[in-house]
Biopython code that builds the backbone (N, CA, C, O; Angstrom):
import numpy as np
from Bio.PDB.StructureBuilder import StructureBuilder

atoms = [
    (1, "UNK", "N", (-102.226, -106.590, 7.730)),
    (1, "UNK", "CA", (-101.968, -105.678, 8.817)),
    (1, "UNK", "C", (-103.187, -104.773, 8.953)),
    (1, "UNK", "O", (-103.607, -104.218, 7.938)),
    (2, "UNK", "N", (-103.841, -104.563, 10.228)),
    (2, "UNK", "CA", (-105.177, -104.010, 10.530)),
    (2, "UNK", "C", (-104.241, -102.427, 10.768)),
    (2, "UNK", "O", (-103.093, -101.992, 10.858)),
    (3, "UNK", "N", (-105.717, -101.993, 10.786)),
    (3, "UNK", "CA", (-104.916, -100.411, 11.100)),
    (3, "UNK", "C", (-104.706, -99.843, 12.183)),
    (3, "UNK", "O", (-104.204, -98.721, 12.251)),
    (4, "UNK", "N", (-105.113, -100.638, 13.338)),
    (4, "UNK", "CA", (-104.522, -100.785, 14.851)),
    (4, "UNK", "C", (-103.074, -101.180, 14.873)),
    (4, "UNK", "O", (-102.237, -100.929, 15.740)),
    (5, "UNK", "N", (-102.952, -101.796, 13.837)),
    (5, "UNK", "CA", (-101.300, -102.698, 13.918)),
    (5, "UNK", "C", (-100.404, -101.263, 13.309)),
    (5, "UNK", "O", (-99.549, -100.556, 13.842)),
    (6, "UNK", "N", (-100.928, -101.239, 12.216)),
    (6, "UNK", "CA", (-100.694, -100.005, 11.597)),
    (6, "UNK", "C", (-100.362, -99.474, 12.534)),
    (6, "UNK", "O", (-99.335, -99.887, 13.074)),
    (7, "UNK", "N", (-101.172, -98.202, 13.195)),
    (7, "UNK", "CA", (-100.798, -97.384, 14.134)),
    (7, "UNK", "C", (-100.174, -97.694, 15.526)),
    (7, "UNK", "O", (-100.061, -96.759, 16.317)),
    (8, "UNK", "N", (-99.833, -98.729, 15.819)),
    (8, "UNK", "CA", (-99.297, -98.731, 16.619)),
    (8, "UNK", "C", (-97.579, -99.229, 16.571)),
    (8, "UNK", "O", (-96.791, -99.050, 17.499)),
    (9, "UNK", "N", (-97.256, -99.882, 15.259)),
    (9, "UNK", "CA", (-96.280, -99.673, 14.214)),
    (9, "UNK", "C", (-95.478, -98.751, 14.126)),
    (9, "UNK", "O", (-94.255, -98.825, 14.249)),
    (10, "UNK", "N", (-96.439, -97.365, 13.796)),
    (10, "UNK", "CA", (-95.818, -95.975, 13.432)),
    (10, "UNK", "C", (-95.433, -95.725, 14.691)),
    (10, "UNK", "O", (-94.243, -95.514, 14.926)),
    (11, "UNK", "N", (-96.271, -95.712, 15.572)),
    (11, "UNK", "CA", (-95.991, -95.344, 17.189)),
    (11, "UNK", "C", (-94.718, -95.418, 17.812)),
    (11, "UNK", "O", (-93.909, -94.593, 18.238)),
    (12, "UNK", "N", (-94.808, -97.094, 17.712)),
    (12, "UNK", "CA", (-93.262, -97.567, 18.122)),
    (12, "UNK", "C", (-91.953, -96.655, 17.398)),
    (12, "UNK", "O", (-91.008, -96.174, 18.024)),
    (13, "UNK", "N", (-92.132, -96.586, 16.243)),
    (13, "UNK", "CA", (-91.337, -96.027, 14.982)),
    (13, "UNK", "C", (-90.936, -94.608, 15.386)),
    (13, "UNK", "O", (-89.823, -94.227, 15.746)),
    (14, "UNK", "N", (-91.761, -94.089, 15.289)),
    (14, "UNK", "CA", (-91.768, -92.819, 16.231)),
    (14, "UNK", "C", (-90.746, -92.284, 17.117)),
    (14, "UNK", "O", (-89.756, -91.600, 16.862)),
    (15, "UNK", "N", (-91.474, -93.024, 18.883)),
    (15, "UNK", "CA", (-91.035, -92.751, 19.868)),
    (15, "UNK", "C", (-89.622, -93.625, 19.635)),
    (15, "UNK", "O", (-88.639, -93.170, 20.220)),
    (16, "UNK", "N", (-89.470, -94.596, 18.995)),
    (16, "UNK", "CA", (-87.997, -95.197, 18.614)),
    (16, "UNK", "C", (-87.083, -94.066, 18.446)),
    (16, "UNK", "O", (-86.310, -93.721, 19.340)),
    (17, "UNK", "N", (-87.203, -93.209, 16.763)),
    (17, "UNK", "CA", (-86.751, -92.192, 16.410)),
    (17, "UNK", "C", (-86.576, -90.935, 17.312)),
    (17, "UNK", "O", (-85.523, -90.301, 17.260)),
    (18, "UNK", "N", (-87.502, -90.598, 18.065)),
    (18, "UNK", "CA", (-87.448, -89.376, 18.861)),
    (18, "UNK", "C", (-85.922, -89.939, 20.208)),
    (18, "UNK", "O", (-84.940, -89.276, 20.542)),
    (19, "UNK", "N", (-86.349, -91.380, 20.663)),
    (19, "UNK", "CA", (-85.439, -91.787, 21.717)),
    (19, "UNK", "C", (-84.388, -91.730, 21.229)),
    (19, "UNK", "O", (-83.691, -91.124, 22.042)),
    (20, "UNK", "N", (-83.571, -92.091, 20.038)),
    (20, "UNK", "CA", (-82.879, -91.950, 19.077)),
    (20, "UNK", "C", (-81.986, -90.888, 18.993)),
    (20, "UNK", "O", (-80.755, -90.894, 19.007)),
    (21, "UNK", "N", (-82.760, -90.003, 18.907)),
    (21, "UNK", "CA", (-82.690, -88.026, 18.321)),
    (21, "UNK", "C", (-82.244, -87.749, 19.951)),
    (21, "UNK", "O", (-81.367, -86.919, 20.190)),
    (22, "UNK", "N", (-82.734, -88.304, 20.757)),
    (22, "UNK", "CA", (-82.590, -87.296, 22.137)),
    (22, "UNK", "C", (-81.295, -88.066, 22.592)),
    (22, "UNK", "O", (-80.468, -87.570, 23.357)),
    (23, "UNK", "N", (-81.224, -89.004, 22.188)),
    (23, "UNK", "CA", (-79.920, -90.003, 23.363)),
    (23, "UNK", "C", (-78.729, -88.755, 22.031)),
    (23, "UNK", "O", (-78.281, -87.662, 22.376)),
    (24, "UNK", "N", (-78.550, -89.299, 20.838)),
    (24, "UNK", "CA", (-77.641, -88.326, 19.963)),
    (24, "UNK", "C", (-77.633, -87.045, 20.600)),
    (24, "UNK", "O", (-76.592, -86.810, 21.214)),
    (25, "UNK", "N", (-78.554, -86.107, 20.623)),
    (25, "UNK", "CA", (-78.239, -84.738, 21.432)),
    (25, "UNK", "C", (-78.191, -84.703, 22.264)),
    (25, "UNK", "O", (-78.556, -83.579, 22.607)),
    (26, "UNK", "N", (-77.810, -85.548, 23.454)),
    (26, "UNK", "CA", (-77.358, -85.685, 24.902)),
    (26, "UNK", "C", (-75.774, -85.811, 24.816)),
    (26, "UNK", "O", (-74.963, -84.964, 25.193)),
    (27, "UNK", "N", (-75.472, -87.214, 24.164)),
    (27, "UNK", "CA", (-74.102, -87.718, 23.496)),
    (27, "UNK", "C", (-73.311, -86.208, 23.061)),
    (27, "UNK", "O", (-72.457, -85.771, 23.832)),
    (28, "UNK", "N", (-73.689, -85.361, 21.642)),
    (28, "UNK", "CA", (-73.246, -83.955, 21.563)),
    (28, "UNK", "C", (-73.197, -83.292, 22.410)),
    (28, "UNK", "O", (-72.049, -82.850, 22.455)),
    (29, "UNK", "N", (-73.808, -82.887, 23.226)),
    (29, "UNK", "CA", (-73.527, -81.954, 24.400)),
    (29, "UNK", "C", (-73.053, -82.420, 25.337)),
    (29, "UNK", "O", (-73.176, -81.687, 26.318)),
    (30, "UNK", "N", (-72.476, -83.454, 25.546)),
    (30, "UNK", "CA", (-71.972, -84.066, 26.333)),
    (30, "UNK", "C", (-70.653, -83.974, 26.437)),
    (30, "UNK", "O", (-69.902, -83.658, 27.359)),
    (31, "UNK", "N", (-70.416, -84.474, 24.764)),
    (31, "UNK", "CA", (-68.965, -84.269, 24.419)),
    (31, "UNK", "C", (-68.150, -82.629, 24.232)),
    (31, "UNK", "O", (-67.017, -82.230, 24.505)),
    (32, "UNK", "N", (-69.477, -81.922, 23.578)),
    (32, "UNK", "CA", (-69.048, -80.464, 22.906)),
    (32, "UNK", "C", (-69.124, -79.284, 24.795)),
    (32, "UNK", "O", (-68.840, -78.087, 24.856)),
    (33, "UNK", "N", (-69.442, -79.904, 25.643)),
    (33, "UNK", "CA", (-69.868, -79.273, 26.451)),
    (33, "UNK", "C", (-68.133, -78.351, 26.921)),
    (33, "UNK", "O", (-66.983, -78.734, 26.707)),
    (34, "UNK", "N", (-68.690, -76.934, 27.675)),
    (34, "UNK", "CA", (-67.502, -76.438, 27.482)),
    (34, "UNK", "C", (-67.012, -76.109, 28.916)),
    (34, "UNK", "O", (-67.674, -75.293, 29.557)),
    (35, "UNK", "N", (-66.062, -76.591, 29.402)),
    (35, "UNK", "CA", (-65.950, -76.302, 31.026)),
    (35, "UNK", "C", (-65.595, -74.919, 31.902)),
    (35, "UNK", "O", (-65.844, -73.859, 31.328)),
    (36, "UNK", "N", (-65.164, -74.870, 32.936)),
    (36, "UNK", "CA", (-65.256, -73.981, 33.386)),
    (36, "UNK", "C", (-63.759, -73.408, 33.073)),
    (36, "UNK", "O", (-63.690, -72.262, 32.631)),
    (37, "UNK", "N", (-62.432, -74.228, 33.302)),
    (37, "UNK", "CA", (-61.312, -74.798, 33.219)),
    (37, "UNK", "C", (-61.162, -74.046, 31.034)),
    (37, "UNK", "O", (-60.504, -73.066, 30.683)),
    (38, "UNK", "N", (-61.778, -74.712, 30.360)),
    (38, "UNK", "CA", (-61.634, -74.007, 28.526)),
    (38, "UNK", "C", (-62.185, -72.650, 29.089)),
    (38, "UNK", "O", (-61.221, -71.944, 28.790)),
    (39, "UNK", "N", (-63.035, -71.833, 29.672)),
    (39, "UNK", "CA", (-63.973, -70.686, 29.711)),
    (39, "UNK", "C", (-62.747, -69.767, 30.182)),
    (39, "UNK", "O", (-62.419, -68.687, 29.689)),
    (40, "UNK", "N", (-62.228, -70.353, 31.104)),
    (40, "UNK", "CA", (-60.793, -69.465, 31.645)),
    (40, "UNK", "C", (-59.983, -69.068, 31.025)),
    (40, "UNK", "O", (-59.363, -68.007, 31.082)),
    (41, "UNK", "N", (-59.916, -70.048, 30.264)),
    (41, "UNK", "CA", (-58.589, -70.040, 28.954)),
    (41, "UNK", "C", (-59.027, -68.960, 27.560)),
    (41, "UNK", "O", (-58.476, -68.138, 26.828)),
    (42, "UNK", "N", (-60.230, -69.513, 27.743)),
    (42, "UNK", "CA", (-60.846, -68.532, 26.262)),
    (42, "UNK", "C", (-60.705, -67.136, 26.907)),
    (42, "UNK", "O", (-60.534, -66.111, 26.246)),
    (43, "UNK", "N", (-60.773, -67.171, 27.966)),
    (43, "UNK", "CA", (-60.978, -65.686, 28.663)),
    (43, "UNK", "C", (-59.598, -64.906, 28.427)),
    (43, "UNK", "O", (-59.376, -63.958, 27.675)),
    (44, "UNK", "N", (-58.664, -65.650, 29.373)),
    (44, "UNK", "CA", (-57.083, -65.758, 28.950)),
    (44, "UNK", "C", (-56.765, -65.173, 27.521)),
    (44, "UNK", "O", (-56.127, -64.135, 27.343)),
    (45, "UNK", "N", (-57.314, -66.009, 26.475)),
    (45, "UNK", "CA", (-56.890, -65.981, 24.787)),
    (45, "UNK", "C", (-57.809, -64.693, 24.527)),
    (45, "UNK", "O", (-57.309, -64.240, 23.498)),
    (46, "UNK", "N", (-58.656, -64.017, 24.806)),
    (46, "UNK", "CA", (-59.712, -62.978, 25.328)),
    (46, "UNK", "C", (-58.696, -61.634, 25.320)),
    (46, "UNK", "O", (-58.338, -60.730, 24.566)),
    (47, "UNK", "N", (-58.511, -62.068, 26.499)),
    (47, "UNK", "CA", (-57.522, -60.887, 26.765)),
    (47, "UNK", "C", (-56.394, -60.688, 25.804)),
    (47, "UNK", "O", (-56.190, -59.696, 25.104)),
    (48, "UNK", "N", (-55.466, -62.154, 25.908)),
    (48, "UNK", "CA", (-54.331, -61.724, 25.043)),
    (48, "UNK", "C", (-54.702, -61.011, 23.922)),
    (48, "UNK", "O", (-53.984, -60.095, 23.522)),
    (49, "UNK", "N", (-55.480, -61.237, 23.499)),
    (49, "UNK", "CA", (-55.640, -60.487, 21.759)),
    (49, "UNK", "C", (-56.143, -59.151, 22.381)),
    (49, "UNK", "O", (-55.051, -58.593, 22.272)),
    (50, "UNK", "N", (-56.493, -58.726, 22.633)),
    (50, "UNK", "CA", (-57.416, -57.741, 22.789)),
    (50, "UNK", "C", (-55.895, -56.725, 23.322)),
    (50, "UNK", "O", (-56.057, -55.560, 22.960)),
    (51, "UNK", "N", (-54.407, -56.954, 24.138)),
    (51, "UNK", "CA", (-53.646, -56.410, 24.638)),
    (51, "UNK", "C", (-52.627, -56.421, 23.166)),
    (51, "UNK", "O", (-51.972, -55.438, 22.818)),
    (52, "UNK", "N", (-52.652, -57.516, 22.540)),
    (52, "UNK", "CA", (-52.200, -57.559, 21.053)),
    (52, "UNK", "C", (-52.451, -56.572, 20.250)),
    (52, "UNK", "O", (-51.536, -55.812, 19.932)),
    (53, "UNK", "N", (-53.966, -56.367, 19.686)),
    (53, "UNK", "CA", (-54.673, -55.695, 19.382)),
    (53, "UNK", "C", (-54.058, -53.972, 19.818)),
    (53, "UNK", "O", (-53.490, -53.125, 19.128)),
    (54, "UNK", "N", (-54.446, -53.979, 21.130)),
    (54, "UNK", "CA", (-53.373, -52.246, 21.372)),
    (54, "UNK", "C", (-52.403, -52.209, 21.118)),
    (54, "UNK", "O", (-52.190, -51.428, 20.191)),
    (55, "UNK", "N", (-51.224, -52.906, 21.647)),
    (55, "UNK", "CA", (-49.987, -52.817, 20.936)),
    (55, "UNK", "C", (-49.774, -52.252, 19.378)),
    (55, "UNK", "O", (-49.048, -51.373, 18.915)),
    (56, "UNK", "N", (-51.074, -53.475, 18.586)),
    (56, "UNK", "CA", (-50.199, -53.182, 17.382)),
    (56, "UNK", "C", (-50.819, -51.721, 16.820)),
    (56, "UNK", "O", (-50.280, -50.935, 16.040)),
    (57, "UNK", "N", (-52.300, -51.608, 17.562)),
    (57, "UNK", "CA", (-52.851, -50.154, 17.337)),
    (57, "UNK", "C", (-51.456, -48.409, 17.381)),
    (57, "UNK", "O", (-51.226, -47.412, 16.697)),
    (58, "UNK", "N", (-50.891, -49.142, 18.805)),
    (58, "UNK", "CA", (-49.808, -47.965, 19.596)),
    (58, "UNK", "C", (-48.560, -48.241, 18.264)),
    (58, "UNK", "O", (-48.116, -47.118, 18.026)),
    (59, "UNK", "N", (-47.993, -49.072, 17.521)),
    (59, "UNK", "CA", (-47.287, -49.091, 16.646)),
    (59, "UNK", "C", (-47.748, -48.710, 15.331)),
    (59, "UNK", "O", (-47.049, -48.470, 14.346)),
    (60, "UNK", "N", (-48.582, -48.691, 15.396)),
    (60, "UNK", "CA", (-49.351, -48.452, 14.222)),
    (60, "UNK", "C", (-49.358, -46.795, 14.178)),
    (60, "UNK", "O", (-49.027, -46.152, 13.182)),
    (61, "UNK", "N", (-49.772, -46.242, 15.376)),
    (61, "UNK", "CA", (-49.323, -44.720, 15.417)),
    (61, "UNK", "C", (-48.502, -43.982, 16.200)),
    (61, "UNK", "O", (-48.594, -42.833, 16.630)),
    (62, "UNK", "N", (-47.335, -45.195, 16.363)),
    (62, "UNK", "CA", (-45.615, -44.251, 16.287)),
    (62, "UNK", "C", (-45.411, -44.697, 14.539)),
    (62, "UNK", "O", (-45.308, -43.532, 14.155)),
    (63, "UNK", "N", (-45.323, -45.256, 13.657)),
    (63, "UNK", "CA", (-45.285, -45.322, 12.607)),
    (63, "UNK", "C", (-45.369, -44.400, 12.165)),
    (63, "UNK", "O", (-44.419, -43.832, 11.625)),
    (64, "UNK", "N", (-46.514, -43.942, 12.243)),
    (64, "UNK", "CA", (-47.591, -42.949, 11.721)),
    (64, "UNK", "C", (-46.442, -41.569, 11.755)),
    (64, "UNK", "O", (-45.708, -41.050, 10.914)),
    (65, "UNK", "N", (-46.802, -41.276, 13.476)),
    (65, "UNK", "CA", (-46.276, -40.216, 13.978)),
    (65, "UNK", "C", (-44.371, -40.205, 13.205)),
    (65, "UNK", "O", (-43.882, -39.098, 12.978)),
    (66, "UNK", "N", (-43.624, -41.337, 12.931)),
    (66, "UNK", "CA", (-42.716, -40.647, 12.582)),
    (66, "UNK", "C", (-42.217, -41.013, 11.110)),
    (66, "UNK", "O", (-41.028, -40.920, 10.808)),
    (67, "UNK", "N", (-43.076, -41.381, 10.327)),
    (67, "UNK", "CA", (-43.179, -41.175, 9.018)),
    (67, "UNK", "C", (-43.422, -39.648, 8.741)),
    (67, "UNK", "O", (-42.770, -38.879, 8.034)),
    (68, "UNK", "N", (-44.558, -39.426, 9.506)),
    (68, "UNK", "CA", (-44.720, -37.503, 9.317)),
    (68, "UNK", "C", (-43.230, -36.869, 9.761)),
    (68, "UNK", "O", (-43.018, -35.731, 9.343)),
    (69, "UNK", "N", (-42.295, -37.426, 10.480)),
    (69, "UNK", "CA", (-41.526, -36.362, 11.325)),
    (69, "UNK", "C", (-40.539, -36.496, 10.285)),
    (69, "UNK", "O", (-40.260, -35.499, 9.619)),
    (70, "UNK", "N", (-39.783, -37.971, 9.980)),
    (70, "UNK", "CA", (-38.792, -38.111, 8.854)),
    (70, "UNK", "C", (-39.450, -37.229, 7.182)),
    (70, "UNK", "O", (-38.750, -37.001, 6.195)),
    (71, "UNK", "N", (-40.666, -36.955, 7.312)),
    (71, "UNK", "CA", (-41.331, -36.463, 5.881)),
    (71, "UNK", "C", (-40.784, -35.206, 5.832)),
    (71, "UNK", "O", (-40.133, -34.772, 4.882)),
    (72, "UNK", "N", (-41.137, -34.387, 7.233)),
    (72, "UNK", "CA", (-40.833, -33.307, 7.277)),
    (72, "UNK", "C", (-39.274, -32.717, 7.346)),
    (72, "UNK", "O", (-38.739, -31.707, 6.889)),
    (73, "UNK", "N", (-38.704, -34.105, 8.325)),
    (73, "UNK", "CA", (-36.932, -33.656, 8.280)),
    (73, "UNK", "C", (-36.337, -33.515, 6.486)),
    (73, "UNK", "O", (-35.630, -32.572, 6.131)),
    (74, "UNK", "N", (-36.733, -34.494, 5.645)),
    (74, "UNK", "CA", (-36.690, -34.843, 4.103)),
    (74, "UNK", "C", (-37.301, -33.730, 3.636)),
    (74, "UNK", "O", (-36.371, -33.307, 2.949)),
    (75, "UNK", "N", (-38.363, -32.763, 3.462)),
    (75, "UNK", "CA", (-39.015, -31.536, 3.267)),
    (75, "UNK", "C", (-37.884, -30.320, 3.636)),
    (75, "UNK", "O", (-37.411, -29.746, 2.655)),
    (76, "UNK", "N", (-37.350, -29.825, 5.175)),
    (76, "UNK", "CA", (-36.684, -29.100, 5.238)),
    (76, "UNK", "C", (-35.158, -29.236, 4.536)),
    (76, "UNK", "O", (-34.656, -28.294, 3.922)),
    (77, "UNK", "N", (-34.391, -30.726, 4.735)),
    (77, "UNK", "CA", (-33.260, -30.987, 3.971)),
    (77, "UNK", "C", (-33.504, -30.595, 2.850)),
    (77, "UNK", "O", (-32.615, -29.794, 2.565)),
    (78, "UNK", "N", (-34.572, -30.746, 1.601)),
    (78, "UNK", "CA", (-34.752, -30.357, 0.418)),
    (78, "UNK", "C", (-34.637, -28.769, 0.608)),
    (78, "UNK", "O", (-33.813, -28.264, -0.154)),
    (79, "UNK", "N", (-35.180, -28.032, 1.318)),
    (79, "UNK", "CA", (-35.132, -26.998, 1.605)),
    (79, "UNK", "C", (-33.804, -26.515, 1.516)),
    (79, "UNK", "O", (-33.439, -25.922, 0.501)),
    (80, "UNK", "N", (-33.253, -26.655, 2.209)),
    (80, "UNK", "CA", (-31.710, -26.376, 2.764)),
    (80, "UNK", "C", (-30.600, -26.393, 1.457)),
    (80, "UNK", "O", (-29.776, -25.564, 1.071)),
    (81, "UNK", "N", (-31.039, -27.916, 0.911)),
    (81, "UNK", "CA", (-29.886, -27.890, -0.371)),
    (81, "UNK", "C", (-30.636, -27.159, -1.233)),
    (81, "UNK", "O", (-29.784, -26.832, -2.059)),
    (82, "UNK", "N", (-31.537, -26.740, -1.551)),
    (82, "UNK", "CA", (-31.841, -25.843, -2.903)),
    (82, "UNK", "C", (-31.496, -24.449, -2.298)),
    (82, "UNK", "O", (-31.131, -23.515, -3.011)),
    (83, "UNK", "N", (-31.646, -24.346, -0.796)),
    (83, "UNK", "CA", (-30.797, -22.687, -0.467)),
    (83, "UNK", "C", (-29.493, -22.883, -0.758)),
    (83, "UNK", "O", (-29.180, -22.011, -1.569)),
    (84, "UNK", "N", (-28.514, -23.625, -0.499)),
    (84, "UNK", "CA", (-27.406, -24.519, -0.233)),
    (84, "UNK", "C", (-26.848, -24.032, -2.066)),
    (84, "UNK", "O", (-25.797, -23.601, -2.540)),
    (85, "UNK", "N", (-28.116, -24.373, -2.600)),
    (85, "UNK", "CA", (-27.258, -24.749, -4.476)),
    (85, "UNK", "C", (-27.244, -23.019, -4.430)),
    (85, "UNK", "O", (-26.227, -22.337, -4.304)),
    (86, "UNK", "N", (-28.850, -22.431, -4.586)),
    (86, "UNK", "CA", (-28.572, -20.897, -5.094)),
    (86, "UNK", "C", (-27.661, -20.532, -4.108)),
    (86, "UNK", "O", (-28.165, -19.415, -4.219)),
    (87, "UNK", "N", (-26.819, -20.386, -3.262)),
    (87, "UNK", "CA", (-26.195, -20.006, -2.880)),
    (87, "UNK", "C", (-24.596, -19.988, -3.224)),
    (87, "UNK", "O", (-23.620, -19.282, -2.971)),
    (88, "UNK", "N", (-24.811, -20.824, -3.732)),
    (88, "UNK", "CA", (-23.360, -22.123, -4.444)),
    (88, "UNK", "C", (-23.364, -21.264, -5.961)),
    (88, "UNK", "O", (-22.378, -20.803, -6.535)),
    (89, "UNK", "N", (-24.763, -21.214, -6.389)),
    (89, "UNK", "CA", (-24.739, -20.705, -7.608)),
    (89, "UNK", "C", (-24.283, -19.218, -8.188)),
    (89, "UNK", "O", (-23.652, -19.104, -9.239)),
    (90, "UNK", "N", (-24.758, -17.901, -7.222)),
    (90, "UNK", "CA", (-24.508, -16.895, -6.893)),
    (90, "UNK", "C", (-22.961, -16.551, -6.272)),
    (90, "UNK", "O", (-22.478, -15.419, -6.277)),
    (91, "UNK", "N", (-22.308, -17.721, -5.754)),
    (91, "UNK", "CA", (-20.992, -17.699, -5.876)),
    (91, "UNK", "C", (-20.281, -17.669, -6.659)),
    (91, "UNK", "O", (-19.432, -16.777, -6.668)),
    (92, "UNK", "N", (-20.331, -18.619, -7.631)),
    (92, "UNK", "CA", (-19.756, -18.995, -8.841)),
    (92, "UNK", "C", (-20.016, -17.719, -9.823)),
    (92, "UNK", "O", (-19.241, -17.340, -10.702)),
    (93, "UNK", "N", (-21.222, -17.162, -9.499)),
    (93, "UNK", "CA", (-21.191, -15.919, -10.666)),
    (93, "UNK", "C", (-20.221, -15.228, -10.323)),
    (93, "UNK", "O", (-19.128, -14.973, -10.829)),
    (94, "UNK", "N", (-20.989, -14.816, -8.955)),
    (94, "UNK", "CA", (-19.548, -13.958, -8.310)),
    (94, "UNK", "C", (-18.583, -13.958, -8.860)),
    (94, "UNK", "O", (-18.071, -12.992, -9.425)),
    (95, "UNK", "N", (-18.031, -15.423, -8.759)),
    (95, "UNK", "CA", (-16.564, -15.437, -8.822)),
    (95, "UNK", "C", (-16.349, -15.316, -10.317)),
    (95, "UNK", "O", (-15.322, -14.701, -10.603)),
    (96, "UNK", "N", (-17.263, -15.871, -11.617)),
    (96, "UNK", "CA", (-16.955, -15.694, -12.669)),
    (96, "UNK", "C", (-16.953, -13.743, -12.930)),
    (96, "UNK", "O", (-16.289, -13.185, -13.804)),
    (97, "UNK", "N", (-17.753, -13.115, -12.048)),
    (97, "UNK", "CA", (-17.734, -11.856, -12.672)),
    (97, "UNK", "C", (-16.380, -10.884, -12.178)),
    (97, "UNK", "O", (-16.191, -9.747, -12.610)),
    (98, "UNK", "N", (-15.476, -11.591, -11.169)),
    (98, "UNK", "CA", (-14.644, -11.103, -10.593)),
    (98, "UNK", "C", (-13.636, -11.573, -11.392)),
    (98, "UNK", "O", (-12.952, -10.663, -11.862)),
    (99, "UNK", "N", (-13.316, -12.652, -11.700)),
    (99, "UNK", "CA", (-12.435, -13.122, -12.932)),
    (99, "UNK", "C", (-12.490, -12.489, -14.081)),
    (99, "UNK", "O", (-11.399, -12.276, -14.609)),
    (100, "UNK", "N", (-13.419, -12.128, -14.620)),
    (100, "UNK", "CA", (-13.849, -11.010, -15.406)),
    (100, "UNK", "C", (-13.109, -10.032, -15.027)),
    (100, "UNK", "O", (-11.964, -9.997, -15.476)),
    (101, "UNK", "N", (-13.464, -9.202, -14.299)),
    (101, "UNK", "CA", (-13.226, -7.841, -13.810)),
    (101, "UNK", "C", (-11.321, -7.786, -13.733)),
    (101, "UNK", "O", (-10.462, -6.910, -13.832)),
    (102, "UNK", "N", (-11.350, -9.132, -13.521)),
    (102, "UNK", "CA", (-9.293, -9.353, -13.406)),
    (102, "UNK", "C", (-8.755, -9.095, -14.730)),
    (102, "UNK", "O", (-7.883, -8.295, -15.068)),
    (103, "UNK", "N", (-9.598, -10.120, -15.586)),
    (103, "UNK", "CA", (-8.717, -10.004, -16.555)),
    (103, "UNK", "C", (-9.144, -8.957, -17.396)),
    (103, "UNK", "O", (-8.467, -8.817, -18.415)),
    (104, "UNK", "N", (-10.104, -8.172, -17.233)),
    (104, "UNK", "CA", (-9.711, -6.665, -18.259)),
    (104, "UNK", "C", (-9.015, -5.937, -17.269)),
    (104, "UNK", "O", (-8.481, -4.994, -17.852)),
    (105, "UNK", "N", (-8.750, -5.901, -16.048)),
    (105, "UNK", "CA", (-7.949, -5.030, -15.275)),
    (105, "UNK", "C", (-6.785, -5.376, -15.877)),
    (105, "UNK", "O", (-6.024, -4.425, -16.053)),
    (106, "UNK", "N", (-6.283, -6.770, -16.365)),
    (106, "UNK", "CA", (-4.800, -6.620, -16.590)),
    (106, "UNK", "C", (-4.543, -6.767, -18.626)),
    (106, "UNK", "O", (-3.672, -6.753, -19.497)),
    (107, "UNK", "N", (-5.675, -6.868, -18.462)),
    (107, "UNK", "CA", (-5.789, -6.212, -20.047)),
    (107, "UNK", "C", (-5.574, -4.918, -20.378)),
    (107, "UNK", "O", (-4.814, -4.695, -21.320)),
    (108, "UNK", "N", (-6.103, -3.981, -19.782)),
    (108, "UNK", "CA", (-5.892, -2.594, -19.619)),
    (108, "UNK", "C", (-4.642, -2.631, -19.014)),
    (108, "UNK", "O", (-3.933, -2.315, -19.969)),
    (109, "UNK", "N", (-4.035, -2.770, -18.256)),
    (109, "UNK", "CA", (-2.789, -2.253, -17.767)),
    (109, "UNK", "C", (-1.224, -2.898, -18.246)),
    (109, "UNK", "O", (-0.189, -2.410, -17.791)),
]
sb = StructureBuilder()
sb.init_structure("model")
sb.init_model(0)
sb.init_chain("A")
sb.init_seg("    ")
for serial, (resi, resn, name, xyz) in enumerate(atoms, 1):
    if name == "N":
        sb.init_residue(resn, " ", resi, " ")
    sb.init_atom(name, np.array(xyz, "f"), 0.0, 1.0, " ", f" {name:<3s}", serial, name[0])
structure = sb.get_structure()
């Protein structure tokens, strides 16, 4: 093999491979190509999420908002029964110191 043969060998080889390479990336984009008809739809699926997305943002802070409100109703109720007990408690003295007060009244008399 002369080196004319040679090179003109590689040549063929070559532009073979390159014709090759280009028909394959025609074939891919051919197939992967994306229409106008999917572009709508992605647009569509686009939106939906994005209206998803707020929703779950807007639930996300009524959550919010009434975890704080039930925290605080649970805060004042605690409130209330510990006024609720000393109050309960200061009765009961009461009443033990008035029972008291009975029975030496009828001890004495």
């Amino acid at each position: 093999m002369s080196r004319t043969e040679f090179v003109v060998a590689t040549s063929l080889m070559l532009l073979g491979a390159f014709a090759l390479g280009w028909f394959a990336y025609w074939l891919v984009n051919r197939f992967t190509r994306v229409t106008r008809a999917e572009l709508g739809e992605l647009e569509a699926m686009a939106q939906a999420l994005h209206e998803a997305e707020e929703l779950r943002d807007q639930a996300i802070a009524y959550i919010h908002d009434r975890e704080a409100e039930l925290h605080s109703q649970i805060l004042q109720a605690e409130a209330e029964l510990r006024a609720a007990m000393e109050g309960l408690r200061e009765a009961r003295r009461e009443a033990d110191d008035l029972r008291a007060a009975l029975e030496r009244a009828r001890g004495r008399g």
